[in-house]
N, C-alpha and C positions, 0 to 999 in steps of 0.2 A: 417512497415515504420520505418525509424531513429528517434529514438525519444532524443530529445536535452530538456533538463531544461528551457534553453535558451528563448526557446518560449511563456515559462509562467510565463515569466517574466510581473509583472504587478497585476498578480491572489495571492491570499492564498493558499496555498498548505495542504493537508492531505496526509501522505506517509505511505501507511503502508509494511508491510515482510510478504512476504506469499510462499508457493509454492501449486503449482495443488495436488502433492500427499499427502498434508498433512492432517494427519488421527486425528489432534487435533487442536489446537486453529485455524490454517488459513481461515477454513469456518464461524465461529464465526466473526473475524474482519470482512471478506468479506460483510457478512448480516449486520451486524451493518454499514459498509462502507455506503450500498446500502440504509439501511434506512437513516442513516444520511442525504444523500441526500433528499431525501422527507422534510425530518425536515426544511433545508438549500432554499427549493424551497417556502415552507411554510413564512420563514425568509424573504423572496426577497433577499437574497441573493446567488442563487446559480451559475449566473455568474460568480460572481465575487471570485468563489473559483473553485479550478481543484485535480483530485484523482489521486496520481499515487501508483501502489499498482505495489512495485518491488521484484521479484522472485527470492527468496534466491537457490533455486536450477537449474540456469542457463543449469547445463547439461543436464536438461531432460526438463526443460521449454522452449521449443521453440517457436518462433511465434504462429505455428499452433497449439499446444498445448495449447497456451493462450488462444487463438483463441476460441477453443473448450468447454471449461474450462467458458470459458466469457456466450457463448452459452448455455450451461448446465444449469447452475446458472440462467441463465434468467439477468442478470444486465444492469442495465439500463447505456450505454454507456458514456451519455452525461459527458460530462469535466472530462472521468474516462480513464486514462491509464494505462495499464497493459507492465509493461517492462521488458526485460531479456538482455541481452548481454555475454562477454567474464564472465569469474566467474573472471578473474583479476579485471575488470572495475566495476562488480557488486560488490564484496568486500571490493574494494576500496570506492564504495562511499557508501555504508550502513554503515561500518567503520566511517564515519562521524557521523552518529546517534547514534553510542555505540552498534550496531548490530554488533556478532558475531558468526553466528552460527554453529554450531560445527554437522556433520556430521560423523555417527555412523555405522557401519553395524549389522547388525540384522540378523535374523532368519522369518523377515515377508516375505509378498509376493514381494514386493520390494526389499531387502536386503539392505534398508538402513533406516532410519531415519536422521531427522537433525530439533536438537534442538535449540530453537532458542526464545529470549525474547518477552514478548506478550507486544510491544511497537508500537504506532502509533506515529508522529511524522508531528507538527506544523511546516510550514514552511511561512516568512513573505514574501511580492510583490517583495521581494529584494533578497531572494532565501536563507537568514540567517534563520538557524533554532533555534526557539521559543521556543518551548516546548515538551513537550514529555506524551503523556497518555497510558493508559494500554486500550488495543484495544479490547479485549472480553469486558469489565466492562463501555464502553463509556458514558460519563456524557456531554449528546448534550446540554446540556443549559451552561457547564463550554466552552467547544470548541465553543459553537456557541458566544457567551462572547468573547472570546479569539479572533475570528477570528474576531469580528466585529470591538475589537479593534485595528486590522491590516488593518484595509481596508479603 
């Protein structure tokens, strides 16, 4: 489905950069993502926050592949989006967060890498972004702080 910002509008945002093929930090964020959420349900407050975890490698992250990727993992869906789009629109707006990440060719089974900063990224009910954490290292009692005093 099209997925627009727009909609969550209202909510605290956690944004993180990932892609499916990535063989280092992006499954790290992901599980810390998934627990955060427990922590957040814990809180009472997990309504009132939504996860969008967008795919820095668009050409090969397709829906179904998200899809798949979602399914593997086991994550627990609720208030948790996974997006990809054109790589113009995707760049364009992670560019917003200081995300840039730079895509490599390689010698692996893929023939590429693409390196990319271990940044997760606060976003307030107004769609301004807050703050910015290191997404392997997450410190849930600083963000759950942080978001509560967005809400």
């Amino acid at each position: 489905k099209e997925f627009l910002f727009s909609k969550l509008k209202g909510k605290v945002l956690l944004v993180s950069y990932i892609f499916t093929n990535c063989t280092d930090i992006c499954h790290i964020i992901n599980h810390k993502m998934n627990e955060f959420k427990s922590r957040l349900r814990e809180e009472g407050i997990e309504n009132k926050v939504a996860y969008v975890s967008i795919s820095i490698d668009p050409q090969n992250d397709t829906p179904e592949k998200l899809k798949m990727h979602i399914e593997h993992m086991k994550f627990s869906m609720k208030n948790w989006y996974f997006v990809t789009g054109s790589i113009g629109s995707v760049y364009k707006l992670i560019s917003l967060a200081g995300i840039f990440p730079m895509r490599e060719q390689t010698d692996n089974d893929l023939g590429y890498v693409i390196n990319h900063r271990d940044r997760i990224t606060l976003v307030d009910t107004n769609g301004n972004i807050r703050k910015h954490y290191k997404g392997t290292t997450m410190d849930f009692d600083i963000i759950i702080k942080d978001m509560k005093s967005l809400i």
